[in-house]
C-alpha positions in Angstrom: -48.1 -88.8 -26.0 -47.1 -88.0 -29.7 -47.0 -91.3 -31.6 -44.5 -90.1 -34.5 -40.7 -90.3 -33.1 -39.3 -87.6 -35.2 -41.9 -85.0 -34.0 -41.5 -86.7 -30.1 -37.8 -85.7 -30.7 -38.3 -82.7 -32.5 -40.8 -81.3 -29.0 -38.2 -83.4 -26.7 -35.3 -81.4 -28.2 -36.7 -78.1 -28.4 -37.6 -78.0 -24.6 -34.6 -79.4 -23.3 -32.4 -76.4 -25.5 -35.5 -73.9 -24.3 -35.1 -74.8 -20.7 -31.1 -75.0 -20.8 -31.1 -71.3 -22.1 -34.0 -70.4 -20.1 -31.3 -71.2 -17.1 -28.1 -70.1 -18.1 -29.5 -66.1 -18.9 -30.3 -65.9 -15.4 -26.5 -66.9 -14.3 -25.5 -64.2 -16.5 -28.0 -61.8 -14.9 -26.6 -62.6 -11.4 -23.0 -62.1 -12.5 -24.4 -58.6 -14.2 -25.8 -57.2 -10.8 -22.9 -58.6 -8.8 -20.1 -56.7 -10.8 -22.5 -53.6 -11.1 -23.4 -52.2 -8.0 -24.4 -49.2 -9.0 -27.7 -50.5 -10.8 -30.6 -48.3 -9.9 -32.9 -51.2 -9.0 -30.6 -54.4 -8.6 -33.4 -56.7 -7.3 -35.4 -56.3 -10.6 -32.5 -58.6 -11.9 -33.1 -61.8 -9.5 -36.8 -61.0 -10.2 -36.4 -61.8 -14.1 -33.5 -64.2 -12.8 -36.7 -66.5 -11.0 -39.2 -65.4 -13.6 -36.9 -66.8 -16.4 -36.0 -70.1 -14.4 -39.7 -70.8 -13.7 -40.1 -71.0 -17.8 -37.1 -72.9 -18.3 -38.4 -75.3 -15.5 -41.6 -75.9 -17.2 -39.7 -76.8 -21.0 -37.9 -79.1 -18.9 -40.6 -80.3 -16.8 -42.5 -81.0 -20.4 -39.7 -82.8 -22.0 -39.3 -85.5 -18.9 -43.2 -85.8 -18.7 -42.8 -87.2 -22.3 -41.4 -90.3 -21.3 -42.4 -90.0 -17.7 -45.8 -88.4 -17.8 -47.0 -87.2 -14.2 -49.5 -84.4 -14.7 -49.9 -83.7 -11.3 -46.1 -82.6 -11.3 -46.3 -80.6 -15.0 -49.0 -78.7 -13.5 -47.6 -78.0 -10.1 -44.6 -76.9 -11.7 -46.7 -74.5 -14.8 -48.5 -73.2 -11.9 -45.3 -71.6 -9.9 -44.2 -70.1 -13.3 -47.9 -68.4 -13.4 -47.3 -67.1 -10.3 -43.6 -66.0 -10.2 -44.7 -64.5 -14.1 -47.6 -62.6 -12.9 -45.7 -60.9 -9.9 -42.8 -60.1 -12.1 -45.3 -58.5 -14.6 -47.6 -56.5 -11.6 -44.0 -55.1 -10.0 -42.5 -54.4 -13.8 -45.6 -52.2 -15.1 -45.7 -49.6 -11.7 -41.9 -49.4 -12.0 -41.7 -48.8 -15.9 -42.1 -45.2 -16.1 -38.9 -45.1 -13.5 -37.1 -46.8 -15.2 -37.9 -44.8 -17.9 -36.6 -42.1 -16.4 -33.4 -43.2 -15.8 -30.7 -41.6 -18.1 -29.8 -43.3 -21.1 -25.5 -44.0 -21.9 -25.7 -41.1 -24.5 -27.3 -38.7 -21.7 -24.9 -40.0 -19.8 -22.2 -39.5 -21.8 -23.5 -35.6 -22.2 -23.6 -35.0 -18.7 -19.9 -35.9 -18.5 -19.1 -33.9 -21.0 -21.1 -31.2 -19.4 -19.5 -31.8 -16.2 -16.2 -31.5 -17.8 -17.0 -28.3 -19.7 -17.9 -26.9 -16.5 -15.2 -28.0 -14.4 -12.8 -26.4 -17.3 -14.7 -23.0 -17.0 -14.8 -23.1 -12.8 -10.6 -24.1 -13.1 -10.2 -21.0 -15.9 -12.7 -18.6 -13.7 -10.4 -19.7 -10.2 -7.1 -18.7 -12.2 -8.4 -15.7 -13.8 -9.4 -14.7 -10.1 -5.9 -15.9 -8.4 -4.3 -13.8 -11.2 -6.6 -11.0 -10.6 -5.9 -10.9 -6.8 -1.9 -11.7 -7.1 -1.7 -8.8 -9.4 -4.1 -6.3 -7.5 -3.0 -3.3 -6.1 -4.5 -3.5 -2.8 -3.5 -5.7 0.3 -6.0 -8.6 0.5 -6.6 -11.3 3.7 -8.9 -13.6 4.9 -9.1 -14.2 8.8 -10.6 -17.5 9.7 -13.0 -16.4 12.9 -12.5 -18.9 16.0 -14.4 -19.0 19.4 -16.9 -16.5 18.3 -14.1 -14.0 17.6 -12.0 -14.3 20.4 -9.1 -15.5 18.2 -8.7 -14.8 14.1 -6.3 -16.9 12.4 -5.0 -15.8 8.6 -5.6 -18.0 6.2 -4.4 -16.1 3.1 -2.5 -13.0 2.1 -1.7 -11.9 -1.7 1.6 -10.2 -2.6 0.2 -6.3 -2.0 -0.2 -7.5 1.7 3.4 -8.4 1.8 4.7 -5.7 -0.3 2.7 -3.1 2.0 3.4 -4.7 5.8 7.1 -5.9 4.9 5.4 -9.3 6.4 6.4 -12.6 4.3 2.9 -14.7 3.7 5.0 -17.4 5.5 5.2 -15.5 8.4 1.6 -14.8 8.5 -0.7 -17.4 6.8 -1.9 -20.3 9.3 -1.4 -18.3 12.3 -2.7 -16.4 14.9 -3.7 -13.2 13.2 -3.1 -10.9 16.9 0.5 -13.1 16.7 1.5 -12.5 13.4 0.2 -8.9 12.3 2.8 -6.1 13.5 3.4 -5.6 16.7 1.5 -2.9 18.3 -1.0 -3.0 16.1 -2.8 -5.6 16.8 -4.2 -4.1 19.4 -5.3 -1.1 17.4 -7.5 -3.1 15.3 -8.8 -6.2 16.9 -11.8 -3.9 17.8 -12.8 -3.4 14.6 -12.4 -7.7 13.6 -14.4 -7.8 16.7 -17.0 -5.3 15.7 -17.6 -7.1 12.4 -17.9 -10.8 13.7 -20.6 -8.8 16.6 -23.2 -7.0 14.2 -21.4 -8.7 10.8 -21.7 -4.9 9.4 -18.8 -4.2 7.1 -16.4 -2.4 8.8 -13.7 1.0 7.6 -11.0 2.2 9.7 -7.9 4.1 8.9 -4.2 3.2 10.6 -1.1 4.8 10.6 2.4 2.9 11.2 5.8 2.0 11.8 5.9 -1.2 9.6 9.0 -3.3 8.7 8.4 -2.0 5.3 8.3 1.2 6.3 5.9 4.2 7.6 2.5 3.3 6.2 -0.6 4.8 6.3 -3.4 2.2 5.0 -7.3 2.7 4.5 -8.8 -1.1 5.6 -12.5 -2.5 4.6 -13.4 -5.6 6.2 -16.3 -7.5 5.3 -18.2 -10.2 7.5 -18.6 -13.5 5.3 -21.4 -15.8 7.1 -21.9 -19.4 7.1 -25.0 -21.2 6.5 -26.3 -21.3 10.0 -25.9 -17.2 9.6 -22.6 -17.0 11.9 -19.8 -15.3 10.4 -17.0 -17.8 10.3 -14.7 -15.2 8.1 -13.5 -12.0 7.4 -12.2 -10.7 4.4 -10.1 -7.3 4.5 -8.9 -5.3 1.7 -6.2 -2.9 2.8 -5.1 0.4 0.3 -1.7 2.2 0.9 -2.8 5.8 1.1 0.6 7.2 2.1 2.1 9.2 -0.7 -2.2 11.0 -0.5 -1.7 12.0 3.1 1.9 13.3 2.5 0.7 14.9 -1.3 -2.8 16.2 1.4 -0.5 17.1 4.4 1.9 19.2 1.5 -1.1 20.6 0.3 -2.0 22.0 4.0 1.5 23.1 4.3 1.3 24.9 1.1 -1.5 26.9 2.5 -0.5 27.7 5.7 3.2 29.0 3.9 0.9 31.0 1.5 -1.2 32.4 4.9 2.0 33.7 6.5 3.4 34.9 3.5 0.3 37.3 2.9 0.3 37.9 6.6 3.5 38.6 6.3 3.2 41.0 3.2 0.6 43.2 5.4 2.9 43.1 8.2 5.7 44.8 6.4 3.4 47.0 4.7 1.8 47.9 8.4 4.9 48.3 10.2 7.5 50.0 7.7 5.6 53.4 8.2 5.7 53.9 11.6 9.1 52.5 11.8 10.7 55.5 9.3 8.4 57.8 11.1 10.1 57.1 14.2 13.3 57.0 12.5 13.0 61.1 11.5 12.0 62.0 15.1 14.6 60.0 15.9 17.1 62.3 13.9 15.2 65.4 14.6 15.8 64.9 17.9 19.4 63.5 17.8 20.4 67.2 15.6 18.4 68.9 18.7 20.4 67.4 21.1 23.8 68.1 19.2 24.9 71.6 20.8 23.9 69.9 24.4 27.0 70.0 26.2 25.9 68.9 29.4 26.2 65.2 31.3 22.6 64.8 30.6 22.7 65.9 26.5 25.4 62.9 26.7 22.6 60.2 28.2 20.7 61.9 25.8 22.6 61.0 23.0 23.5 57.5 24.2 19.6 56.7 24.7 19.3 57.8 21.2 21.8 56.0 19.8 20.3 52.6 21.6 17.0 53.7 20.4 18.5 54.4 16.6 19.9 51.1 16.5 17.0 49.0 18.2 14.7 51.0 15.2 17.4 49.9 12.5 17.4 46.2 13.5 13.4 46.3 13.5 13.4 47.9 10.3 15.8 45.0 9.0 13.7 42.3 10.4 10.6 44.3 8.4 13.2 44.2 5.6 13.3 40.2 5.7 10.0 39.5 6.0 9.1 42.1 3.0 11.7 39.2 1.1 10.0 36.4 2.5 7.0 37.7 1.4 8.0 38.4 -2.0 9.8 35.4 -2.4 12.3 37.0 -4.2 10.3 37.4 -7.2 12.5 39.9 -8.6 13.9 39.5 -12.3 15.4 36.1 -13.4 18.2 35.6 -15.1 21.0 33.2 -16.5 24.4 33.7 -14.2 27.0 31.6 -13.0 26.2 30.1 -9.3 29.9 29.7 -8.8 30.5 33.2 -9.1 27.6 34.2 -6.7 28.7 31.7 -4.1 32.5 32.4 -4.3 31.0 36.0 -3.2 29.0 34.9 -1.0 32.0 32.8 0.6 34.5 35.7 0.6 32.1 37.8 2.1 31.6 35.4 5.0 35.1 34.6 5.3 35.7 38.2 6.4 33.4 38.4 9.2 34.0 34.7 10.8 37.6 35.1 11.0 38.1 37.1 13.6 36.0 34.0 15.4 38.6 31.4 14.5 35.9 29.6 12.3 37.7 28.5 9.2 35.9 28.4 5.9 36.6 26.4 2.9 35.1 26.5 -0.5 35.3 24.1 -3.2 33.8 24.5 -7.2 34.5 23.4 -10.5 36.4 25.4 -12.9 33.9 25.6 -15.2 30.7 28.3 -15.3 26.9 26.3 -13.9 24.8 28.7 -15.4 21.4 28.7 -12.7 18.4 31.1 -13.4 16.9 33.2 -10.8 18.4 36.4 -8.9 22.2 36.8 -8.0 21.5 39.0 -5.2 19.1 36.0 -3.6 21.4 33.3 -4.4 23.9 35.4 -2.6 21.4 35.6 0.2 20.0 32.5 1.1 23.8 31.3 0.9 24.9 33.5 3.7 21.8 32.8 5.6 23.0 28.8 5.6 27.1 30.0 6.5 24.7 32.1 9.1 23.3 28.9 10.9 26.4 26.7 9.9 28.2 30.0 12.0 26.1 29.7 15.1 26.2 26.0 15.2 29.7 25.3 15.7 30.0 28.4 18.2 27.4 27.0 19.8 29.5 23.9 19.8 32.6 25.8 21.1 30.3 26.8 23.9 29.6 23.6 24.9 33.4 22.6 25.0 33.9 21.1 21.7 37.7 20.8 21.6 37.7 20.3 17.8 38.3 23.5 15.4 35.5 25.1 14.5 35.0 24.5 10.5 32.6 25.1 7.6 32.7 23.8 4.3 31.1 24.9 1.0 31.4 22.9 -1.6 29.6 23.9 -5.1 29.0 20.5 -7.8 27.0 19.4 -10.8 24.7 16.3 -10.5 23.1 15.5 -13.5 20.9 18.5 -14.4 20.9 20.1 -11.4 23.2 22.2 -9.2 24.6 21.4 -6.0 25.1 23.7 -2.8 26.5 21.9 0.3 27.3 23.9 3.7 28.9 21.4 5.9 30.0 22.2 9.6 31.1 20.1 12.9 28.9 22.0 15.3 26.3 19.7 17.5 23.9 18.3 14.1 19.9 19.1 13.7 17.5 17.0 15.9 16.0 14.7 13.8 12.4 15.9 15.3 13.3 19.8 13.8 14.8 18.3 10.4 11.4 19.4 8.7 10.1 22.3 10.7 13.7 24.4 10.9 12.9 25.5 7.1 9.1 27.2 8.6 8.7 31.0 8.9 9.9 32.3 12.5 10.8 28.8 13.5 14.0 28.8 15.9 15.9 27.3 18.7 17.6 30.3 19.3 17.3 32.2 22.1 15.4 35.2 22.1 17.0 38.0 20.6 19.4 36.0 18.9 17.7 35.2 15.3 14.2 35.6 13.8 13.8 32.9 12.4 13.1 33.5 8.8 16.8 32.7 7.2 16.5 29.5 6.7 12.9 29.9 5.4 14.6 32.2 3.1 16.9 30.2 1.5 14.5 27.3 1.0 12.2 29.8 -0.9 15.1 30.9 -2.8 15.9 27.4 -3.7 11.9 26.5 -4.9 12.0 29.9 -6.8 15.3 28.4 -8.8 13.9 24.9 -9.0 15.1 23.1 -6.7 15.1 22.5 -2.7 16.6 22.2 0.1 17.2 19.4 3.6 19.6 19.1 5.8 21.3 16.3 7.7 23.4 14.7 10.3 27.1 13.6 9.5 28.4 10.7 10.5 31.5 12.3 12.0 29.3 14.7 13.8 27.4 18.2 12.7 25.4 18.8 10.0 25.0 19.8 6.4 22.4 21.6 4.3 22.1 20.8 0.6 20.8 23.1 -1.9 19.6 22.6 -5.3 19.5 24.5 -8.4 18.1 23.5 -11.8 20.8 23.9 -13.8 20.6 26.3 -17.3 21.6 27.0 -20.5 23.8 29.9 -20.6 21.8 32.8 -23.0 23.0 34.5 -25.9 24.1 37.1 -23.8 26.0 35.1 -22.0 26.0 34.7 -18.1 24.9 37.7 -15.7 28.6 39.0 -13.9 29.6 38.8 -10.3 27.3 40.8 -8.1 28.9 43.1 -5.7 29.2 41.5 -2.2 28.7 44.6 0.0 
């Protein structure tokens, strides 16, 4: 009991303040942990909460025993602090170095910022790779793989797939992939999804087909994409248009095989032409033997020769042709007027399909279109097209047509090219011949009745003054065959003249 008041009041006040802070931090260290529940060790906070209400239990405990004193009670009441102090201090050492550990507000602050960076790079690496994959060239999908691949569903298509199928990704995405894909098709290729989901080997196939954007040929690799259990759960496919390489490969083949009959053909005229004239000079040996035979049988005689002659002159003209397919009329070239040649070429025709009722137009500008090749084979591949135009509307006629038989020539300029069209009404090309009616020896004719190369001819007349040839079906009914000619520049010398039509 401290006999001087002022130092009574100065312990008296000093462990009433103590103890009345001692319990007020703890309220604000229950409010703390209540609004932050994501402390790392929230009970630490009611442990310091009871260690630091203990002490502030003993100031106050001291400053009533000062007037009161019961030291059973100040004891009691030092000796719950003790033990609430030493089991905050034995669970606060072991738990330091965790606590410790735990990252301070400027690490966290980093790792935001880290986490930000990164999320920045992952968003500018996912629109670099959508860019990359809207913009690529190739078709791209992913099929979602259900009931261990006996349904695929596509999840995503990028503008190639569209562009190559003629399928809208909104026709396609989120459905059934055998549903959606073309019809046909599906069929085709399920074996291969199925294949890939089965051994989860990346598959290639090839397909070829009638799409609604068109014919389309497409090279496909599809590769398995697994799970983490192992399974694959998707497929992603990468499909590249190959068309225009098969047709520029199958033109390629074509090329060949052209170049194989020509040189067949070369030897073939070569072979045959000898034997031919040799049997042409018997042939007249025998005919001026035969001359003073005045008897019924010198008179077969000379009729079988005759037949024979003429069956030897056709045979030495189909030698004849197929010496010019050969060559491809690689005579010469020069500068002339096409309008000239084909006016020749018309007149010439007109003559001979008269007396069949066919009537024969011809239409031209006034003014020169100066071509560069030969006249003579200009001349010649046109009457081989008046030729088939000929037979096709008697063939026509045959089949009692009642409309006039008619073919059309017209002669034009487009652009830098020349333009040869032989129109007539006679029955039209099947559209299964429309390629193959320009081959060597190809014909629908009858036997006997064509060999086959003039169309041939005119089409190598046409590359040989480049340009081409196609035909095609009118609307009104027959066909026509278009020609083209890279158009000149008339020489110095000016234009070749008119070759005589014989």
């Amino acid at each position: 009991m401290l006999v001087d008041p002022d130092l009574a009041w100065l312990h008296l006040l000093s462990d009433v303040g103590t103890g009345l802070a001692y319990l007020s931090i703890p309220a604000a260290l229950v409010v703390f942990a209540l609004r932050r529940r994501d402390l790392a060790y929230p009970w630490i906070f009611g442990l310091f909460a009871l260690f630091i209400i203990a002490c502030g239990t003993t100031h106050l405990a001291h400053a009533w025993t000062m007037f009161h004193p019961n030291p059973l009670a100040e004891g009691l009441i030092k000796a719950f602090c003790a033990a609430v102090s030493i089991a905050t201090a034995i669970t606060l050492w072991p738990l330091l170095p965790r606590l410790l550990a735990l990252p301070s507000p400027a690490a966290l602050a980093r790792e935001v910022e880290e986490r930000r960076a990164a999320e920045a790079r992952a968003l500018d690496s996912e629109a670099r790779t959508a860019a990359f994959i809207t913009n690529l060239a190739e078709a791209l999908f992913v099929l979602r793989v259900e009931r261990q691949g006996a349904a695929f569903v596509t999840e995503t298509v990028n503008p190639a797939y569209e562009r190559l199928f003629g399928l809208p990704a909104a026709q396609v995405v989120g459905r059934d992939a055998q549903a959606g894909f073309i019809p046909g098709i599906t069929e085709r290729v399920l074996p291969h999804w199925r294949h890939a989901v089965e051994t989860g080997a990346v598959q290639h196939y090839e397909m070829e087909a009638e799409t609604p954007g068109g014919h389309r040929v497409w090279q496909t690799v599809l590769v398995p994409m697994r799970n983490a259990e192992g399974e694959v759960e998707r497929l992603l496919g990468s499909a590249r248009d190959i068309t225009e390489t098969r047709r520029l490969q199958a033109g390629l083949v074509e090329s060949a095989r052209l170049a194989t009959i020509g040189t067949m053909c070369a030897g073939l005229a070569h072979e045959t032409s000898q034997p031919l004239n040799a049997a042409l000079l018997w042939l007249r040996h025998a005919r001026h033997a035969a001359t003073g035979v005045m008897t019924e049988q010198g008179a077969r005689l000379m009729a079988a020769i005759g037949v024979v002659e003429g069956q030897l002159r056709r045979a030495g003209d189909l030698v004849g042709r197929i010496r010019g397919l050969a060559a491809a009329h690689a005579g010469a070239a020069e500068t002339f007027d096409a309008t000239a040649v084909v006016g020749a070429a018309v007149r010439t025709a007109d003559g001979q399909y008269a007396p069949d009722g066919i009537a024969l137009s011809f239409s031209a500008p006034s003014a020169a279109l100066a071509v560069t090749g030969t006249p003579a084979g200009l001349e010649q591949a046109v009457l081989h097209l008046l030729s088939n135009a000929r037979d096709a509307v008697l063939e026509a006629r045959a089949a009692g047509a009642a409309a006039p038989a008619r073919i059309a020539v017209s002669l034009r300029q487009a652009g830098r090219q020349a333009v040869i069209e032989v129109r007539d009404n006679g029955p039209g090309v099947p559209e299964a011949l429309r390629q193959s009616i320009f081959d060597p020896f190809f014909t629908t004719k009858e036997p006997g009745h064509g060999s086959g190369l003039g169309l041939s001819l005119a089409a190598a007349v046409a590359r040989g003054m480049g340009g081409g040839i196609a035909a095609a079906n009118l609307p009104e009914g027959g066909a026509c065959f278009t020609m083209t000619l890279a158009i000149a520049e008339p020489t110095a010398d000016g234009l070749a003249p008119l070759p005589v039509a014989c």
